[in-house]
N, C-alpha and C positions, 0 to 999 in steps of 0.2 A: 319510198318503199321501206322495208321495215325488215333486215336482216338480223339473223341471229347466231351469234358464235355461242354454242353450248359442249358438255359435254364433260365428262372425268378427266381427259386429257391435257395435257398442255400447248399452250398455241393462240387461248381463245382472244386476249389481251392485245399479242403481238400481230394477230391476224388483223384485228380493229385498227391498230395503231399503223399500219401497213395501208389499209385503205385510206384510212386520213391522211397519210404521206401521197398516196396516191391523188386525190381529191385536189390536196392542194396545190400541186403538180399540175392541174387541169384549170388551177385560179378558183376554185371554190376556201370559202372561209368553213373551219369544222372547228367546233368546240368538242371537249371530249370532258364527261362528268365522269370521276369515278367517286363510286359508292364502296361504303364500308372499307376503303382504302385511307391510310395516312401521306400527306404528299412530302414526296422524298425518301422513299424507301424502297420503288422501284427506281433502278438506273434510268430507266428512260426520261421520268419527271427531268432530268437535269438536262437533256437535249428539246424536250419538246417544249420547253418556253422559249427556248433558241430560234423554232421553227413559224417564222412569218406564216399568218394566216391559220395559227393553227393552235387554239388558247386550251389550257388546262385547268381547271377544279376539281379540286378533291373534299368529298365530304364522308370523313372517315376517324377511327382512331386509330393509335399501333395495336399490334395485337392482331390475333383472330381469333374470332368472338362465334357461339354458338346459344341457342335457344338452354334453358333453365332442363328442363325436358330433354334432350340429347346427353344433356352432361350427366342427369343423375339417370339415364339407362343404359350409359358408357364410363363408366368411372376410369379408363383409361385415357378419355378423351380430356380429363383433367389436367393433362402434363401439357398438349399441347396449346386449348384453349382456356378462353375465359370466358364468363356470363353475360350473354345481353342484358345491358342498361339499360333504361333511360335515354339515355345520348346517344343511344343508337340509332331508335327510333328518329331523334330530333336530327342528326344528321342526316338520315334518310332523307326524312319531310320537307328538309331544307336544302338538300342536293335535289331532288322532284320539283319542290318551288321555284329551284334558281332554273331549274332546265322549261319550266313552262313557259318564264318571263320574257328566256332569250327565245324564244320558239314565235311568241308575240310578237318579239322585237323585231323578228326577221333579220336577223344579224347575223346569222350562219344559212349553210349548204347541208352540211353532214353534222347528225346530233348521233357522239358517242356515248353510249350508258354503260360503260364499265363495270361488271358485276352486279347491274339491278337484276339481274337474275336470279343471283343467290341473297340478295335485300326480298326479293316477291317471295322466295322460294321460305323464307323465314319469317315472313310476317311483318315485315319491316314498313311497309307499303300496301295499302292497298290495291290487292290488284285490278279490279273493275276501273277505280283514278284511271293505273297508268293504260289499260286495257284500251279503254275511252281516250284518254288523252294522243294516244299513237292512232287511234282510226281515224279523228279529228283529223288530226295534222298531215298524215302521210303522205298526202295528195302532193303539198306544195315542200316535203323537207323529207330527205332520208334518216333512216336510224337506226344505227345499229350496237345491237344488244348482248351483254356477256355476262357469263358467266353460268356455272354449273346448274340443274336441275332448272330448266326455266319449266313454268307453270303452261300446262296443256294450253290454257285459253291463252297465253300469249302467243304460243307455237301454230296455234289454231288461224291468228291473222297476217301471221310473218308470209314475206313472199319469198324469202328464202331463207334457211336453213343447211347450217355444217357443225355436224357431232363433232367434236376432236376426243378420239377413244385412244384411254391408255393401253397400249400393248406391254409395255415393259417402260419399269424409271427406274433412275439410279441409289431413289430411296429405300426400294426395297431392299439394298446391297448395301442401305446404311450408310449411302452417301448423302452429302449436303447442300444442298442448293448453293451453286454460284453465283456472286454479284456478277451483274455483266450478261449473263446467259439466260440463268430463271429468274432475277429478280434486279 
């Protein structure tokens, strides 16, 4: 099947990374991709190599990165992001290759796509590929998908779906993400 954690909110990460704890829990192997993420900058990377059955890829840089197009019709969104490269693309490409291979391979249970939501949502990816490649597959492999604004047509094959909507965060009060809690 083909689940999706989307949505402004926060959760969508920990939600995925929860099911994979769960999975593994029941003796299925889950590999977890994240995209447009650097590994080791979320807390979790440092327990989930720990966790038998349960491998991590990251195909990302530091930073968070926005389309050429967002930056110059938000010139405030300057301070906090940078410009899609190059390298962005090619991590993608290459975080989607590495995830078809293992899918072939049949070496997992549960395939996590960390944020190809916000990789489709920005052009990172072809979305018909990954559209195609999840209808292909879903029969014999679960998947599930994160990350903000996922694109109609992926939402369109998903068998289930959960928004995570921000009601209230501490950043509007000017606070800062904690190691350990958000990040």
């Amino acid at each position: 099947m083909i689940y999706i954690f989307t949505g402004n909110g926060k959760g969508k990460t920990t939600a995925a990374i929860g099911t994979g704890i769960r999975a593994v829990g029941a003796g299925l192997k889950v590999l977890m991709v994240k995209f447009m993420k650097e590994k080791g900058v979320s807390s979790e990377d440092n327990i989930l190599d720990e966790i038998q059955n349960f491998d991590l890829y990251t195909f990302g840089r530091k930073g968070f990165y926005l389309p050429k197009k967002m930056l110059e019709e938000n010139p405030e969104l300057k301070k906090h992001f940078k410009l899609f490269e190059d390298i962005d693309y090619k991590f993608a490409e290459e975080g989607f290759n590495f995830v078809k291979e293992k899918v072939k391979s049949k070496a997992y249970d549960l395939y996590i796509l960390d944020e190809i939501c916000v990789a489709l949502n920005f052009k990172l990816l072809n979305i018909d590929h990954v559209k195609d490649f999840l209808l292909k597959n879903k029969e014999k492999n679960d998947f599930i998908l994160t990350g903000r604004n996922c694109p109609e047509s992926i939402i369109v094959i998903a068998d289930l779906i959960t928004e995570m909507r921000e009601i209230k965060h501490p950043f509007e009060k000017g606070i800062k993400a904690k190691k350990g809690i958000d990040y």
